[in-house]
N, C-alpha and C positions, 0 to 999 in steps of 0.2 A: 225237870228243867229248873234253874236257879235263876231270879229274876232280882234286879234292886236298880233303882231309878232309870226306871223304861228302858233298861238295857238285858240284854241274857248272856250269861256265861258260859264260854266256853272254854272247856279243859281238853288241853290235849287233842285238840282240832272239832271234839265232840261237843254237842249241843243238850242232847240227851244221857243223863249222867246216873249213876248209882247212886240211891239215896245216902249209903256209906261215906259219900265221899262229902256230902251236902255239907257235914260236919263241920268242916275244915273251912270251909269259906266263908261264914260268918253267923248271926243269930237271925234264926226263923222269926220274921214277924206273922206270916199268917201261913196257910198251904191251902191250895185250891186242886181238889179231884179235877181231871181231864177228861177224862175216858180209858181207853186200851190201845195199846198201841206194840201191835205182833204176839198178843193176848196177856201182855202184863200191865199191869196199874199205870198210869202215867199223870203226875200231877206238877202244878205249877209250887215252886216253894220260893218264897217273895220275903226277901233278907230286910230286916231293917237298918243293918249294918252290915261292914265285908270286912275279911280279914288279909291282910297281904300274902297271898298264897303263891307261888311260882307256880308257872304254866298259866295261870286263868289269865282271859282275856275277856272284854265286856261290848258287847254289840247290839246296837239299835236293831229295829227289826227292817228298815231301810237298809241298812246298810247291808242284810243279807239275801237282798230280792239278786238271784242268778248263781249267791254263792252257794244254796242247800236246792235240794229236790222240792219239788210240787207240795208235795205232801207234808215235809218237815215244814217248809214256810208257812202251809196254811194252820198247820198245829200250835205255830207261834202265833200266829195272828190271833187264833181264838186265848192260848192264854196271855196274851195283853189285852184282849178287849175281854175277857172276862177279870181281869184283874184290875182293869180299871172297873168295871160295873161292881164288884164289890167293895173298892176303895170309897167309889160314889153312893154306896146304898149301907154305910154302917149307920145312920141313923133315919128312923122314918120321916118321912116329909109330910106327914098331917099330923103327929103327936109328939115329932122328936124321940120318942122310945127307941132305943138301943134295936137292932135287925140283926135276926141271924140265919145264917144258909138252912133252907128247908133239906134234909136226908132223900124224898122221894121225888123230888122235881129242881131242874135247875130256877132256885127262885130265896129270894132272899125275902123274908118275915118277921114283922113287928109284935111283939108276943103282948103285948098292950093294946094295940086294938084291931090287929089281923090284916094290915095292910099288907102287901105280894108285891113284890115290883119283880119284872123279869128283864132279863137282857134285850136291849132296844136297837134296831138297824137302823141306821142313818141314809134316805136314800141320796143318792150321788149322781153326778154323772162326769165322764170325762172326754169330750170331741175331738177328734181329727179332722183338722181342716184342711183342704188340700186346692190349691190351682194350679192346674198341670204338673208341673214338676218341680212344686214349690210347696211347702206344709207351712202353717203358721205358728208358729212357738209365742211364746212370752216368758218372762220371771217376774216373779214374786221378791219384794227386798232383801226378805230370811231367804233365799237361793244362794249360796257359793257360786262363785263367781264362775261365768265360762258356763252356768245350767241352765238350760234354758226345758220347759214343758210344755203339751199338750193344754188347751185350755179344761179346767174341772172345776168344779162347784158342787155344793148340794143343792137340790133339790127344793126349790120353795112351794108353800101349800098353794094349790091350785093350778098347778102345771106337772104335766100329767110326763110322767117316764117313762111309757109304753111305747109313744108317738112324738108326735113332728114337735107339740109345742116345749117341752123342755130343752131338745137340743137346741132350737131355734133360739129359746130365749137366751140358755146359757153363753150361744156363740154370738151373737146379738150384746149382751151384756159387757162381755169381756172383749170384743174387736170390733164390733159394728160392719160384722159382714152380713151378707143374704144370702141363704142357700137355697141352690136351684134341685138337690138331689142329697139325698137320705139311706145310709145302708145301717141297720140295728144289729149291734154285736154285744150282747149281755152276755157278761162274766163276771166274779167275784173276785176282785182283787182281794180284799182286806174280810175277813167275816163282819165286822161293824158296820160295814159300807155294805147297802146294797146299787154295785157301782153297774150301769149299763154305760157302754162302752158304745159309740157313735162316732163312722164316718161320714162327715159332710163335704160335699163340693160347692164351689163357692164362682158366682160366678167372676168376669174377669175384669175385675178390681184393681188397679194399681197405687190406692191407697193406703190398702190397709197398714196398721200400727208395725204388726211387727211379721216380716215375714223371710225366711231363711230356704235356700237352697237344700233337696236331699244331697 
């Protein structure tokens, strides 16, 4: 897959392309191993520049949550958050020394004083709030217009992801409601995020900030 300024190209309606073709679309600046995918090689190759090719078209990784399968999305996901962890880790952060991809483990290496830094999960979380048959939404000002989402945040140290007090605080934070009841639904949206997924009910409030009819 062909990557250049957090977008991926697609040719010809395809995601996953023939390294043959890589050519034509502009200059490699780095290439990052994936894994196997239906047991052939599969890597990320990350343009530092593009070339005007007909057919290509270039898409955020938002912009294709619904339009690829389970599997192609979460593939994308891991090579943008590993392609951001090595944009982030070209030089060490205790000597400044030049870091380069270790060959037997995913991990990037200071050859000047043996520092390691490995790919880092961000925990997250994002709540469904609901009273009776009303959910509460909000946006954010980078939101196009007419978007409105679920409440989400990461995760601050000392409130715990397993349980009651991060939902609480997160929904608490962002609308200033109180919940009377708690259902935990962890899944993985993004590999970066490790995002636990929380419905709460909320009791019956006719203040809150911002609330919208299903």
């Amino acid at each position: 897959m062909v990557y250049h300024q957090n977008q991926f190209a697609m040719f010809e309606g395809r995601l996953l392309l023939d390294p043959d073709q890589v050519m034509y679309f502009g200059d490699t600046g780095h290439r990052l191993m994936l894994g196997h995918v239906d047991g052939r090689p599969c890597e990320l190759i990350h343009l530092s520049n593009t070339l005007d090719m007909p057919g290509v078209s270039w898409h955020r990784l938002y912009t294709l949550i619904g339009q690829v399968d389970d599997a192609l999305f979460r593939l994308l996901g891991v090579a943008q958050q590993l392609d951001a962890w090595y944009r982030g880790h070209r030089f060490c952060g205790s000597c400044g020394g030049a870091m380069q991809p270790r060959e037997d483990e995913r991990a990037m290496e200071c050859r000047a004083c043996e520092r390691r830094d490995y790919p880092k999960l961000a925990p997250c979380i994002i709540v469904l709030i609901t009273r009776g048959r009303e959910i509460l939404l909000a946006r954010s000002p980078h939101f196009p217009p007419g978007f409105f989402s679920t409440l989400a945040g990461f995760i601050e140290p000392g409130r715990v992801c397993g349980g009651v007090p991060a939902p609480r605080g997160q929904g608490r934070d962002q609308s200033g409601s109180r919940p009377i009841a708690l259902s935990r639904q962890p899944e993985l949206a993004l590999p970066q995020f490790a995002d636990a997924r929380v419905s709460r009910r909320v009791c019956q409030r006719r203040d809150c900030p911002a609330a919208r009819r299903d």
